[in-house]
N, C-alpha and C positions, 0 to 999 in steps of 0.2 A: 384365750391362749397367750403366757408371754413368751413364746416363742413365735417369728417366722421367718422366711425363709425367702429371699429374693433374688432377682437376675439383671447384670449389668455389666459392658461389658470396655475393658483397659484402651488404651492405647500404645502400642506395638510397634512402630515404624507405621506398614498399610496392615499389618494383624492386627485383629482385636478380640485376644483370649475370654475369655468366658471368668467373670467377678461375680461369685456367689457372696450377695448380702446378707449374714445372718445378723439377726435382732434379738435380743433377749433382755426382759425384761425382769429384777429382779426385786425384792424388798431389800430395804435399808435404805441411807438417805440419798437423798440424791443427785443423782451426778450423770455424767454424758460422757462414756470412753470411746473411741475407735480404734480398733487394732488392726492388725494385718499391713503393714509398710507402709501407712501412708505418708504421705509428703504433707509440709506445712499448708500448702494449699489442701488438700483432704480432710488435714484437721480443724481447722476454719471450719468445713462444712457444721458444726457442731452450732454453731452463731445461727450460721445462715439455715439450718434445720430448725432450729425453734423456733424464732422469729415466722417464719412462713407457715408453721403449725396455726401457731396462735393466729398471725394476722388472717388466714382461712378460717378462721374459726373453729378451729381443733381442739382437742382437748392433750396438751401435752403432759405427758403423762411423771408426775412428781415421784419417783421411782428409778432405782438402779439402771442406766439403759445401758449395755454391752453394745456395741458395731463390730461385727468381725468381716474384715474382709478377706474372703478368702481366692486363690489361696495366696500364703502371707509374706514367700517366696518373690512374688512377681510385684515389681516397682508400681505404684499408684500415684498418679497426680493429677491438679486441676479439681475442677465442682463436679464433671461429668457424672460423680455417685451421690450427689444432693437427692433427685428427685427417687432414686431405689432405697436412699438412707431414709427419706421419710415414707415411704410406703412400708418400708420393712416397720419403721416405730408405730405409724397408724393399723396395719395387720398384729402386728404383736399386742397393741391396747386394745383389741377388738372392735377399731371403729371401720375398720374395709376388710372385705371375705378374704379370705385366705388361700385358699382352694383354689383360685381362680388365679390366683399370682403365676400358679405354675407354668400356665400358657402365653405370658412377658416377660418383655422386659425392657430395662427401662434406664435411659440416658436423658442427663440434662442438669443444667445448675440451677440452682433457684432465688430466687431474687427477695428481699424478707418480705414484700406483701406477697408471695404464695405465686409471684408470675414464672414462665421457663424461660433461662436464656440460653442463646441459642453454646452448642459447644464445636469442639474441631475434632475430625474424624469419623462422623457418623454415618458415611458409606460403608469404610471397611465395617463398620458395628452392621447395617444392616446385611449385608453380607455374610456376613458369617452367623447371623442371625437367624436367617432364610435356612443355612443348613441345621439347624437345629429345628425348625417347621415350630416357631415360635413367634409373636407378635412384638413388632419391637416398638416403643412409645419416646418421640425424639419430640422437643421442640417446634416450632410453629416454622421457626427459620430456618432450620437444619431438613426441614421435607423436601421440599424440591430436590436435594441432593440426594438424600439417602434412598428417595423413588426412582434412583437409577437402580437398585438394586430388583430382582424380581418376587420378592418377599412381601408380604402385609405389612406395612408400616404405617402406625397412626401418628397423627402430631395431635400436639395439645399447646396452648399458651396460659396453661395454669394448673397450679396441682388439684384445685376444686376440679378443673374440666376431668382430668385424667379420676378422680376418686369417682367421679358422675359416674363415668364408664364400668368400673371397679364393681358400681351397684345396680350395675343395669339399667339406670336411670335416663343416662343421654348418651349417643356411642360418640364418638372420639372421628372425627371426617379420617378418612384415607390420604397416604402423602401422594401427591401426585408430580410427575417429572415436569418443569416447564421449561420449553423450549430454550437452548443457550443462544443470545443475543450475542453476534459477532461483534469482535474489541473493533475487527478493522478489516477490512478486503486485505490482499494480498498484493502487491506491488506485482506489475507484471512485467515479464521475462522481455516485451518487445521494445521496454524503455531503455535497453541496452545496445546498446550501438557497436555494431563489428565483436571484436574477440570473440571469433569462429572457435576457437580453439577451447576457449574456457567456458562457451557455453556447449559446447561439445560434451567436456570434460563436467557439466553440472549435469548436466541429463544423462551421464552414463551411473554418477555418483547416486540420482535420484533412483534410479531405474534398479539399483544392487545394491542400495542402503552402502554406499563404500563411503569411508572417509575421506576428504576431501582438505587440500591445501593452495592456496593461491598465495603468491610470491611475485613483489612486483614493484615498482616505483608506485610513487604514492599518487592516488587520484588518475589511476586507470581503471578504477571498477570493481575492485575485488569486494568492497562492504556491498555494493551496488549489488553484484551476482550474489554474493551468500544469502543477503534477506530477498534473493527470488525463490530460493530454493523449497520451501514450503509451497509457494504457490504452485510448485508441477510436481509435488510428493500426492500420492493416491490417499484419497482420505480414511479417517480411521475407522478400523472396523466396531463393530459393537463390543466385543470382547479389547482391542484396544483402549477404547473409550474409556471404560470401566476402569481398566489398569490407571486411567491417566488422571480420573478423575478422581481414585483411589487414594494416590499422590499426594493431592492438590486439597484432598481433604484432611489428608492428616498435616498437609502444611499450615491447614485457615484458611486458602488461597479460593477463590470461586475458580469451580473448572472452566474448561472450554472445548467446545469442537472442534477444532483450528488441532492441527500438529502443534505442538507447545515449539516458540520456536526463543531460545534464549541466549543472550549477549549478556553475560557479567563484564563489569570493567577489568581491566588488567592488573589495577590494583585490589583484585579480590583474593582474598585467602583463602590457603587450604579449605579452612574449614568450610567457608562459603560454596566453595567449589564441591568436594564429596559429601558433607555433611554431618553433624555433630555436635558440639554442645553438651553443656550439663543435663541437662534434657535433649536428648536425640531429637534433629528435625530434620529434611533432606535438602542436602544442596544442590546445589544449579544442576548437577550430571545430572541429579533425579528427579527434576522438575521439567528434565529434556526430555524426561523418559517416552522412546516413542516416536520423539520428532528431533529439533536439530539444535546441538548446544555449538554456536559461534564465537570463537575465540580472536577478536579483530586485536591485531598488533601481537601479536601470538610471542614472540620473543620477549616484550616487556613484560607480561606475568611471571611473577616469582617460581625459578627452577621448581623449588619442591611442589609450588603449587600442579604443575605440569606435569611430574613424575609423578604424583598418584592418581594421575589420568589414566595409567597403562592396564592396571587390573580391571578396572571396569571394561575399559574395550577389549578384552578379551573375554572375561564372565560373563555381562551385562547386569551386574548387579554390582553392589559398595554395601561393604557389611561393616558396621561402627560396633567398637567392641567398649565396653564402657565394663566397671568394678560388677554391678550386681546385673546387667542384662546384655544380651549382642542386639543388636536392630540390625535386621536386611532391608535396605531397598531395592529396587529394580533401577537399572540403568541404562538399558536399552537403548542409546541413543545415536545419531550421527555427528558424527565431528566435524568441523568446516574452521580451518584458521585461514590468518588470511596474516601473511610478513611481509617487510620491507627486503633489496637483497644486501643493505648494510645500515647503518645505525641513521645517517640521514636521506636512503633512500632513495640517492640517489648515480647507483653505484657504475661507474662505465660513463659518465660525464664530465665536463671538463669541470662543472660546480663540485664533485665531490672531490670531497678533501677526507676524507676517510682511509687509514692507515690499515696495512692489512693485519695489525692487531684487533685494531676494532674490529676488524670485520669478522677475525675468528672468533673475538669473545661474544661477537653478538648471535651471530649462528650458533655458537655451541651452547646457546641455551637452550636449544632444542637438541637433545641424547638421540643418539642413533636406535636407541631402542623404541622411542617414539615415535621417530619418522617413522621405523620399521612399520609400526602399525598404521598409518595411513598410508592407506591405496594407493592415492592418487595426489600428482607432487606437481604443480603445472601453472606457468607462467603467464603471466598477466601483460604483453609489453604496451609501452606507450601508443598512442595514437595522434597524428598532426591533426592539424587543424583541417585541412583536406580528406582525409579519412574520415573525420566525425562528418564534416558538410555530406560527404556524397555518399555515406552510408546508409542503405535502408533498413526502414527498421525491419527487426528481425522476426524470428516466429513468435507468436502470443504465446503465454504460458500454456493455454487452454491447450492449444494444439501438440506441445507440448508434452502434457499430461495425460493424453492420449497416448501417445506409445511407451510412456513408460507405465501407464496403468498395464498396458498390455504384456510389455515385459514381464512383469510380477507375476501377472497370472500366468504366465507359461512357468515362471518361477514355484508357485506354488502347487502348480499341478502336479511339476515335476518332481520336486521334492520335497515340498510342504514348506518350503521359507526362503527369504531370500539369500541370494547369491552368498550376500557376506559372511553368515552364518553358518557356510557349510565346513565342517572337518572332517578330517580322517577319510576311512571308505568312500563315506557320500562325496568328498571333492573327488576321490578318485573315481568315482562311477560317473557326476553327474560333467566333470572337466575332461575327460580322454582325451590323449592326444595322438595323432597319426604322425608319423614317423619324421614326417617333414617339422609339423611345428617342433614333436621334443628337440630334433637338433640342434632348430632358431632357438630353441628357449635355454636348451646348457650352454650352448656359445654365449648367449647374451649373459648369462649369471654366471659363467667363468669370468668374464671379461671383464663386468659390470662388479666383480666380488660380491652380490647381493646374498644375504639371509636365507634358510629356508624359509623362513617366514614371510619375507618379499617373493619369493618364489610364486609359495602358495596364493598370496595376495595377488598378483601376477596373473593368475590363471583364474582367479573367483572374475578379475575385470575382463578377461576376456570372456571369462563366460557368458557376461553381461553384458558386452559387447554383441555376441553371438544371438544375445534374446532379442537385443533391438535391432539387428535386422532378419530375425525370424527363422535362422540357425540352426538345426540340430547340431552340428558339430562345429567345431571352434579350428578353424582356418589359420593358416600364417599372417594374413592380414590381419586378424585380433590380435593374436601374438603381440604384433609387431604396436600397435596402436595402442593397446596396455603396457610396452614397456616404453612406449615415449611419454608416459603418465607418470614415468619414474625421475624428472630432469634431477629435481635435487639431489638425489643418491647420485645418480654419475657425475653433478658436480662435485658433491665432494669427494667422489672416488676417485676421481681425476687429479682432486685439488691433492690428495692422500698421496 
């Protein structure tokens, strides 16, 4: 037969659409085409295809050979269709059944002695592999990963091993998941010393996935509290997992079990930040996906880098829009900044020398449409020397993690998600309020001039508030303890 017919499958952001390999095999002289948009890397595969034919001991076939990739619409790049380019050439010259291709398929690049190297994204490939009730054949290196998925997936470390299989000859081992090895424990919550207030305010932001800002003279704690914040978040579910690993694999990155917890420097860009590239890859929002992207010095990153923070945390997704494709990632993340309250930080001291120009242009890098989306706005102050001496330490993360595990699940029962997440109807069913709180709450947001949007924000932390101490109904004291989480806004509203 010089025809056949194979299956292999793109890279998409975390999709990975379905690349029907067609092969065909023609008389006249010879020559080696690929069509269907591939990218210079794809067309390379044509070197790297022969070469691995022969050095296996193939017979490459001295004959017209067509590649169509289909379909020819959707951008292609990388080696990932080496190992389905040469299966399609060896079924088309009649050296492997044909018949049998139907129930694979098959990812990997291939090296010119005929070995597999390993490629990036071969979860989502197994993934969407598993719904088509198809076998998918990755690399030696890419199994462990791709056996997160619940699909048949074999690995092979050579195209001989993978043809063996093809003939019934030798079967191909199963990929199997192996345990992820922790980067690093979790710094714990009890190395903190005093600021009742701000771990107050970490454990409520944990407990209701709420975005979080600490604001403060420098070297009271704030980077200190934000990398606690992972250690008392509830670990990820199986279905989390999967999303995060999903990520991490279309990044190259080895996943992990740990909530992904991530610090870019200040001098990152945009594109660092959401993600993009001439080749789509995801940025830090999307490598948070799930767990906590921390922005230390939060004023020194570049405005616009900051202002296309605002659509993700309201979607939970960044969709990169490029000439011939859009990429979605997921962005699901929590926010944790952490500012100075003027340019040296040290503002209300007799050392600050800080003019109250600077001090507006340094705040107004952060847009009121911004702050508007973080929850929670909350002060960091100094501590003497006497305070840190006679301070004990505080509660362990563990303990912790305990009530805010427990919050969520009253959270999820109740509504299927957490606090932050809720709009529309569902805030208004699962937030009610009795006659007393609405009145504390329009007084305070006449007064305060806050947003509908601080409003709502307003009322998701009370809700949260309400969970951790076991609540059905949300009281004037949460009211009142959510809208002291607002300081920034009524500084500047004052300052206004």
């Amino acid at each position: 037969m010089s025809l056949s017919v194979t299956y292999s499958r793109a890279q998409l952001g975390v999709s990975a659409p379905l690349v029907t390999v067609e092969t065909h095999l023609a008389n006249g002289l010879p020559a080696f085409h690929i069509v269907g948009l591939p990218e210079a890397a794809v067309r390379e595969s044509r070197d790297r295809v022969r070469s691995a034919l022969i050095n296996s001991h193939f017979d490459f076939p001295q004959r017209r050979i067509t590649v169509n990739l289909a379909p020819a619409d959707l951008p292609k790049e990388g080696g990932r269709y080496d190992l389905a380019i040469a299966i399609g050439i060896l079924s088309a010259s009649g050296q492997v059944p044909t018949e049998i291709l139907e129930h694979y398929e098959f990812i990997g690049e291939l090296a010119l002695t005929g070995a597999l190297r390993e490629v990036s994204g071969s979860l989502p490939a197994a993934v969407a592999c598993t719904n088509e009730d198809r076998k998918l054949v990755v690399p030696t290196e890419n199994g462990a990963e791709a056996a997160l998925a619940t699909g048949e997936v074999r690995i092979a470390s050579s195209l001989l091993q993978v043809c063996a299989e093809l003939h019934g000859r030798e079967s191909m081992p199963k990929a199997v998941a192996e345990p992820v090895a922790e980067e690093h424990l979790c710094a714990d919550l009890a190395d903190v010393r005093g600021q009742l207030k701000a771990r107050r305010a970490l454990e409520v932001a944990a407990a209701g996935g709420h975005n979080l800002l600490f604001y403060g003279p420098p070297g009271t704690g704030k980077t200190m509290l934000a990398s606690r914040l992972p250690g008392i978040l509830p670990p990820l579910t199986t279905e989390e997992s999967l999303e995060v690993a999903s990520v991490y694999s279309s990044a190259g990155l080895p996943h992990q079990s740990l909530r992904p917890f991530r610090a870019p420097h200040h001098s990152a860009s945009p594109t660092a930040l959401v993600g993009g590239g001439s080749t789509p890859r995801p940025g830090e929002i999307s490598l948070a996906h799930r767990g906590v992207l921390f922005l230390d010095e939060m004023p020194e990153f570049p405005r616009h880098a900051l202002e296309i923070l605002r659509e993700p945390l309201e979607n939970g997704e960044v969709r990169i829009s490029r000439a011939r494709a859009q990429v979605t990632y997921p962005a699901h993340f929590q926010l944790v900044g952490a500012m100075n309250p003027c340019p040296c930080g040290y503002l209300g001291e007799p050392r600050c020398r800080c003019t109250p120009d600077q001090i507006d242009r340094y705040r107004n890098k952060l847009s009121g449409p911004l702050l508007d989306r973080i929850d929670m706005q909350v002060e960091v102050g100094t501590m003497n020397a006497v305070q840190l001496q006679d301070s004990a330490p505080g509660e362990t993360s563990d303990a912790v993690r305990e009530r805010v595990c427990a919050a969520r699940q009253q959270q999820i029962q109740r509504q299927g998600k957490t606090n932050n997440l809720l709009k529309g109807t569902e805030l208004e069913k699962c937030c009610a309020l009795g006659e007393k709180e609405k009145h504390l709450l329009r007084q305070s947001v006449e007064k305060l001039g806050l947003s509908a949007r601080s409003y709502h924000r307003i009322l998701k932390v009370a809700r949260t508030l309400a969970d951790l101490a076991n609540l059905e109904s949300i009281s004037t004291a949460q009211i009142a303890e959510a809208l002291a989480y607002r300081n920034l806004d009524r500084r500047q509203t004052a300052k206004a």
